[in-house]
C-alpha positions as CSV (number, residue, x, y, z in Angstrom):
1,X,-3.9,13.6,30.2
2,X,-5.0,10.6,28.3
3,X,-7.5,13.1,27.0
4,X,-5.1,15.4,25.5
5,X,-3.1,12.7,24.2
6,X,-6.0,10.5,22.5
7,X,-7.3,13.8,20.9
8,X,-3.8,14.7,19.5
9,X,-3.8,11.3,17.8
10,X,-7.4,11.8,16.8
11,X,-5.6,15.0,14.9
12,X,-3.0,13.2,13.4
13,X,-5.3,10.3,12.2
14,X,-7.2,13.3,10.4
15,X,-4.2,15.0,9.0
16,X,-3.0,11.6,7.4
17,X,-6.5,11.0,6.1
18,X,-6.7,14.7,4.5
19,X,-3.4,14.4,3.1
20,X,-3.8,10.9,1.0
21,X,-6.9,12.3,0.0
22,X,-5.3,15.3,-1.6
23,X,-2.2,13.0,-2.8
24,X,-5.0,10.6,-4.4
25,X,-7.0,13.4,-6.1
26,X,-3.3,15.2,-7.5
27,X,-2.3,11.1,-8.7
28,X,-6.1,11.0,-10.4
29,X,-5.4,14.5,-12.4
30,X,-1.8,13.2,-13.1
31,X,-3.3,9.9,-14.5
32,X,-6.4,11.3,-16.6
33,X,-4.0,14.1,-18.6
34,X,-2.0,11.1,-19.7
35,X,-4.6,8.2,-20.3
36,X,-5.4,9.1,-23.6
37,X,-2.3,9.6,-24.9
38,X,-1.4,5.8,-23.3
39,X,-3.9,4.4,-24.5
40,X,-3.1,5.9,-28.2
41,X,0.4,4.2,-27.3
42,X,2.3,7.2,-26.6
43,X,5.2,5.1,-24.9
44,X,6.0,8.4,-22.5
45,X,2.5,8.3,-21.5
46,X,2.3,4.7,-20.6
47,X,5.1,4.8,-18.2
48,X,4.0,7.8,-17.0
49,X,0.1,6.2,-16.1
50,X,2.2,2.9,-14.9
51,X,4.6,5.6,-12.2
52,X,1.6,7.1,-10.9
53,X,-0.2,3.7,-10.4
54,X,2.5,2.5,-8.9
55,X,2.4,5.3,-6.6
56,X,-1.3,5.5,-5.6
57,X,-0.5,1.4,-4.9
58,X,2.2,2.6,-2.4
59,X,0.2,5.4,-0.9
60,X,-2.9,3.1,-0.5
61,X,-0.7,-0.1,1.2
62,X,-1.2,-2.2,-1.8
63,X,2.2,-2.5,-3.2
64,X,3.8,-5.6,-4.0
65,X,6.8,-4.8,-1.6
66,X,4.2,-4.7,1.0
67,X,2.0,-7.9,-0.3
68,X,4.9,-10.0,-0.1
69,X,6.2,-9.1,3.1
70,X,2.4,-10.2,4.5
71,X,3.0,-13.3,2.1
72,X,6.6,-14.1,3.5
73,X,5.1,-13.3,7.2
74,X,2.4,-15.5,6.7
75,X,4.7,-18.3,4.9
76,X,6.8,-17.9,7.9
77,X,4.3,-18.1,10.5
78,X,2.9,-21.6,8.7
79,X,6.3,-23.0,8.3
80,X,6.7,-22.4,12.3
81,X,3.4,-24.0,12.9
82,X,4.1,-27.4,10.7
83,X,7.6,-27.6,12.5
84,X,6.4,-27.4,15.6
85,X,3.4,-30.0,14.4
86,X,6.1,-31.9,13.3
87,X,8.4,-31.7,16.7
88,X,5.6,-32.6,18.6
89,X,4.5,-35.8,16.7
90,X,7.8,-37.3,16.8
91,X,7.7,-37.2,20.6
């Protein structure tokens, strides 16, 4: 059973893979039929390049809702640690 069940995630894992890959290469066209009218300073065309960034951020893990909840964790994690530093040196 454990079989079946790591192959089905195996096929997941895949599908997930396949399907940022095809989300990455539709963002990539989006972005190049706009660049260089952005860069020209076609206002339209900047936020346009800026949404898709954005998005291919998001799809990759690297948006800044996601960077600061690892910076808050790891803020909160320290703060526990020097507290309980603290706790234990007053003893």
């Amino acid at each position: 059973m454990r079989t079946v069940q790591r192959a089905l995630h195996d096929r997941e894992v895949e599908a997930v893979d396949t399907y940022r890959q095809i989300e990455l290469a539709r963002l990539d066209a989006l972005q190049a039929g706009c660049w260089e009218a952005a860069l020209s300073g076609d206002r339209i065309a900047v936020e346009t390049v800026l949404k898709v960034i954005e998005q291919r951020c998001r799809l990759l893990g690297l948006s800044a809702t996601t960077a600061t909840k690892e910076s808050n964790q790891g803020l909160f994690l320290s703060t526990n640690r020097l507290e309980g530093s603290a706790h234990r040196g007053s003893r």
